[in-house]
C-alpha positions in Angstrom: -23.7 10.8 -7.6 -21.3 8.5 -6.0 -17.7 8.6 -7.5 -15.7 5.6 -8.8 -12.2 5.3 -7.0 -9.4 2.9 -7.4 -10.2 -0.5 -6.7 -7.8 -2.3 -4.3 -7.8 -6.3 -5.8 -5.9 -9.3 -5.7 -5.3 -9.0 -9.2 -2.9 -6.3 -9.6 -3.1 -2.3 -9.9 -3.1 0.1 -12.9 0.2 1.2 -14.0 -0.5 4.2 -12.4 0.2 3.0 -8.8 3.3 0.7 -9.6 4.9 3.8 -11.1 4.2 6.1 -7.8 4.7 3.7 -5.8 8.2 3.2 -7.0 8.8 6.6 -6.9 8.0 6.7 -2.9 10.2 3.6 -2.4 13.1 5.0 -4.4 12.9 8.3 -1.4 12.6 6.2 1.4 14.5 2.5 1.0 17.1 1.5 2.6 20.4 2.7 1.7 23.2 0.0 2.4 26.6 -0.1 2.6 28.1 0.3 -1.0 30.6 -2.3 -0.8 28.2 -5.2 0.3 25.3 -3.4 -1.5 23.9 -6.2 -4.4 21.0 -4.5 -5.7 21.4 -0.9 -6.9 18.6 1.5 -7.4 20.0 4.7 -9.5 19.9 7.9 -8.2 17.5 9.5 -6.1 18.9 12.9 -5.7 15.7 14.6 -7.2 12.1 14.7 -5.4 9.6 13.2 -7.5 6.7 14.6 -9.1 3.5 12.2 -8.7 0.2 12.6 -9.8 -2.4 10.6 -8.2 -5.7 9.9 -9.9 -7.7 10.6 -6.2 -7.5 10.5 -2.7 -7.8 6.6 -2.8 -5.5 6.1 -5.4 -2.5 8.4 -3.3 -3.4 5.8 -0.2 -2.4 2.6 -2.5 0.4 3.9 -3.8 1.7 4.6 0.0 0.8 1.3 1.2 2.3 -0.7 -2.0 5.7 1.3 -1.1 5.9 0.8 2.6 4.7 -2.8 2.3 7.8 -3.1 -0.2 9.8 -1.0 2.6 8.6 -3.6 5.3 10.2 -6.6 3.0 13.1 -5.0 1.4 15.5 -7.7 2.3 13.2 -10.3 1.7 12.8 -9.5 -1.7 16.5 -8.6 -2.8 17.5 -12.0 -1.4 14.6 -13.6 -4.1 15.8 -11.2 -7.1 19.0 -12.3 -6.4 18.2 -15.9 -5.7 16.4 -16.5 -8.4 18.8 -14.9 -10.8 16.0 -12.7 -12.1 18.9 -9.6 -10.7 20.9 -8.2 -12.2 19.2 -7.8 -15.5 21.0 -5.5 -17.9 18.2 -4.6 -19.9 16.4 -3.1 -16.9 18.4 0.1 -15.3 19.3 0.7 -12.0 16.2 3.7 -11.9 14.1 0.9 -12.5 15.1 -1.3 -9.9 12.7 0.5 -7.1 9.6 -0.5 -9.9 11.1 -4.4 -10.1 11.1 -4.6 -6.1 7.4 -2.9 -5.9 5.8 -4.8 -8.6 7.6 -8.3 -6.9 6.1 -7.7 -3.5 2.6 -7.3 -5.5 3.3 -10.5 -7.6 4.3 -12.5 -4.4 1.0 -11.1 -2.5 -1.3 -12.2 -5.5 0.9 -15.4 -5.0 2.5 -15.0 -8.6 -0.6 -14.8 -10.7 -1.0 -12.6 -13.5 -2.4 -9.1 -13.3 -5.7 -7.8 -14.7 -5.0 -4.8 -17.3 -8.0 -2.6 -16.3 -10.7 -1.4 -18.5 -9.2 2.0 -20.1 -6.1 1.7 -18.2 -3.3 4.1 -19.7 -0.2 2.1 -20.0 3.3 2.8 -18.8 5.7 1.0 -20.7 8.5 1.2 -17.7 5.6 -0.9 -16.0 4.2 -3.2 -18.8 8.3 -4.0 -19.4 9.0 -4.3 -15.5 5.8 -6.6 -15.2 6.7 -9.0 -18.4 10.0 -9.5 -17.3 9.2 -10.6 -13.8 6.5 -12.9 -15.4 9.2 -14.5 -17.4 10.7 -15.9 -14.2 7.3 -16.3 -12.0 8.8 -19.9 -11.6 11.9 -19.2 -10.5 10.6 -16.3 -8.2 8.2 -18.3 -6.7 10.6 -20.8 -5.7 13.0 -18.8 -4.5 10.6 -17.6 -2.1 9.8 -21.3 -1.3 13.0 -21.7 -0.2 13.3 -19.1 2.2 10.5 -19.6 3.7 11.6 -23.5 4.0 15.3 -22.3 5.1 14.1 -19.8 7.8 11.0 -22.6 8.9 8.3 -19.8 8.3 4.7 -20.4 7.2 4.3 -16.8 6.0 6.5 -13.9 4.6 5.1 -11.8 7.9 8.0 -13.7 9.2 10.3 -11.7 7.7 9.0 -8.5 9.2 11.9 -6.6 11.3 10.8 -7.1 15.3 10.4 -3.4 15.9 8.2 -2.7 12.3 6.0 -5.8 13.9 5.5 -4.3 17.3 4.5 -1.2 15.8 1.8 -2.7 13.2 0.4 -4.7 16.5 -0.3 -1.6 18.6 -1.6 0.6 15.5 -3.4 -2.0 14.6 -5.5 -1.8 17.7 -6.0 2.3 17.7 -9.4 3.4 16.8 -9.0 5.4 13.5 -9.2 9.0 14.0 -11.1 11.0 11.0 -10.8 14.7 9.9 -13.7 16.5 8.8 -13.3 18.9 6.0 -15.1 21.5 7.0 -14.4 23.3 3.8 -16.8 20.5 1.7 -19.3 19.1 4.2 -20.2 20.1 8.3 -20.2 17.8 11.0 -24.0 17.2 11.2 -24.2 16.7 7.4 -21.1 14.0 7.6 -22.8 12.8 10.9 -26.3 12.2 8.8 -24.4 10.7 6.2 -22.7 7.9 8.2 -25.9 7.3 9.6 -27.4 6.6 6.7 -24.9 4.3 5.7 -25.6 1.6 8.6 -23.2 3.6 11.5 -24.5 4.4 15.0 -23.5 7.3 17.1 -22.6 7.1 20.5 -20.6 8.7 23.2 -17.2 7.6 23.5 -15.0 5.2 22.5 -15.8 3.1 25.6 -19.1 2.4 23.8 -17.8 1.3 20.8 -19.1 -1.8 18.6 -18.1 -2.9 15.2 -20.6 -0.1 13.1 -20.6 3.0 15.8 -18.4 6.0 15.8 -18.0 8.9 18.0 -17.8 12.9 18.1 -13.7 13.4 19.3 -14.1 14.9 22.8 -11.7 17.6 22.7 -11.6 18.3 18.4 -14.9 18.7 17.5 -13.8 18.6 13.4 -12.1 14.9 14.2 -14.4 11.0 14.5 -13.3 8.5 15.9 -14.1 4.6 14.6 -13.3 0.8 16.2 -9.9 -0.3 13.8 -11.8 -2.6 12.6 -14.1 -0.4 10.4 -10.4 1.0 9.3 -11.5 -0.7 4.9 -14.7 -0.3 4.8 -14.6 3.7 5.9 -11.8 4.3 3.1 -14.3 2.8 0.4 -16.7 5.3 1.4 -17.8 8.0 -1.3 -17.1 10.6 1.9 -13.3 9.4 1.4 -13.7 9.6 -2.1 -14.7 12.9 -2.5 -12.0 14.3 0.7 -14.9 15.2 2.6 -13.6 12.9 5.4 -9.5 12.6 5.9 -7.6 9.9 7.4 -5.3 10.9 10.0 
């Protein structure tokens, strides 16, 4: 039986993932000066605790928080801009969940979200996610006018020189794939793969879009083109942690 994992849409998350990914923002943005500093977010003294619904969900949650990480600056400047920041009946602890829910209202270009079928609600998040729909206007022209300002056609513009060098060259690394030896053996994960549609081959030289390949030196690890890096982490075999992203 084939298990049901966290969608990834254009219409929004369930609470679930706004409120970890906040939590992972909060440990890892970046800290400014304190006497320019505009936006406060709280104290973040304390590690923690997250509980993610599976495997798939964890990986959204990450993504959502570095994506917000890779556009700090970007969205500060339309909070403020827009006057949707300060807001004094939001508090400073919060502030990490009003930047992470903005980068996702931005990238579903300031539609409303879907409240999933038996979703449990957060009200930090329902709150968060009302409020910034009560300026969607404002925010969405804010942004407008940065883009305008700095001439750019996309927010990728905004992207730090160094983060966008990076993306490029992982971008273009095969994806490397533990096995978990401890759930399913090589030949069984092999077979399944197969099944699905992928081809076997020898190396990576012989790559096309739906092969893979045995890791020549780590037998446990296999190796896919980049661009099969979606459609593997949908798999059931992802799913279920018999296969691990590296």
């Amino acid at each position: 039986e084939k298990r049901t994992v966290t969608q990834i849409e254009k219409n929004g998350y369930p609470d679930s993932i706004y409120i970890n990914a906040a939590k992972i923002f909060q440990g890892i943005h970046t800290e400014k000066n304190k006497d320019g500093m505009l936006v406060r977010y709280g104290d973040n003294s304390e590690s923690p605790m997250m509980a993610f619904k599976d495997e798939h969900s964890r990986r959204v949650s990450y993504e959502l928080a570095f994506s917000a990480l890779k556009y700090q600056d970007l969205l500060e400047q339309i909070l403020l801009d827009s006057s949707t920041y300060p807001c004094y009946s939001i508090p400073d602890e919060l502030t990490s969940l009003l930047v992470v829910m903005l980068y996702d209202l931005q990238d579903r270009k300031f539609q409303e979200r879907k409240i999933f079928d038996e979703e449990e609600l957060v009200a930090e998040v329902q709150e968060v996610g009302h409020y910034l729909y009560r300026y969607v206007t404002k925010l969405a022209a804010a942004l407008a006018r940065c883009r305008i300002k700095h001439d750019a056609l996309s927010i990728e513009y905004f992207v730090p020189e160094t983060i966008w060098k990076q993306e490029q060259r992982a971008s273009a690394l095969p994806v490397c794939v533990w096995i978990n030896t401890l759930k399913i053996s090589l030949e069984d994960a092999i077979k399944d793969l197969e099944m699905k549609g992928l081809t076997k081959v020898e190396s990576v030289s012989d790559f096309d879009h739906y092969t893979f390949a045995v890791d020549q030196h780590c037998h446990d690890v296999l190796v896919f083109p980049s661009s099969l890096r979606e459609e593997l982490l949908n798999l059931d075999l992802f799913a279920d942690c018999k296969l691990l992203l590296q």
